[in-house]
N, C-alpha and C positions, 0 to 999 in steps of 0.2 A: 454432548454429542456422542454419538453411538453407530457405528457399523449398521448399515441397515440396507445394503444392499437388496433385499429381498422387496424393496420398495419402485426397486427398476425393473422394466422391460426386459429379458436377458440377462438379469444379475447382473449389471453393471457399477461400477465403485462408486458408494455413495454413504457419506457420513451424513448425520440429521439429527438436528432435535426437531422431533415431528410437529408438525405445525407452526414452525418457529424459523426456522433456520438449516439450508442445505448446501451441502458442497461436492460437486464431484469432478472429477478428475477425468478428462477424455484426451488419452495420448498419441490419438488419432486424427483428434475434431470429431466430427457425426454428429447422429443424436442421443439423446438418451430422452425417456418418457418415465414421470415419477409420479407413483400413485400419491394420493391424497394433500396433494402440496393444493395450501388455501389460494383461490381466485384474488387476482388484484396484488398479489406482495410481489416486490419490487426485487429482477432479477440481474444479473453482471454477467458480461464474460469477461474472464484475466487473462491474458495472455502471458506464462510464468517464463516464456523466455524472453519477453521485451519488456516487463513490469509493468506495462499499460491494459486499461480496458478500454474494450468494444463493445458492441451491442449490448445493451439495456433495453428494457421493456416492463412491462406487466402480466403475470402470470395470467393463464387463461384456464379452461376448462380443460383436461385431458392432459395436464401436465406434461406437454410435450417439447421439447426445446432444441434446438440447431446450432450445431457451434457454429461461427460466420468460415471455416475455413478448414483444412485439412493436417492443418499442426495440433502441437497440442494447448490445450485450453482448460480452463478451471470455471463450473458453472458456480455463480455464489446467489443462492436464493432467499430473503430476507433481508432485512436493519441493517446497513454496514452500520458501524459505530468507532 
């Protein structure tokens, strides 16, 4: 995993092994949109202050993504394992 902010809209905090696996941190909720995350891999929201997730999906075109709320939330993109 690797810093790679520069993969967001607005330089927003985003860790990635490209093509594989992403993580970013919105201590706000909002969006963020992430260039070149692959069509169809399977995405999370965590919510790190009640340990549970929310909204899952399927990545689309335009790598855009909504946190469900205006706390904050951890986007997880790829395999959990």
């Amino acid at each position: 995993m690797e810093r790679r902010w520069d993969l967001t809209e607005g330089n927003k905090p985003l860790l990635a092994k490209e093509g594989k696996f992403y993580v970013s941190y919105l201590n706000k909720g909002g969006s963020i949109t992430i260039k070149g995350v692959p069509e169809g891999a399977t995405y999370h929201w965590f919510n790190p202050k009640t340990g549970a997730f929310a909204d899952n999906g399927q990545t689309k075109a335009g790598g855009s993504f909504n946190a469900p709320d205006t706390q904050p939330w951890v986007l997880l993109i790829g395999e959990r394992k």
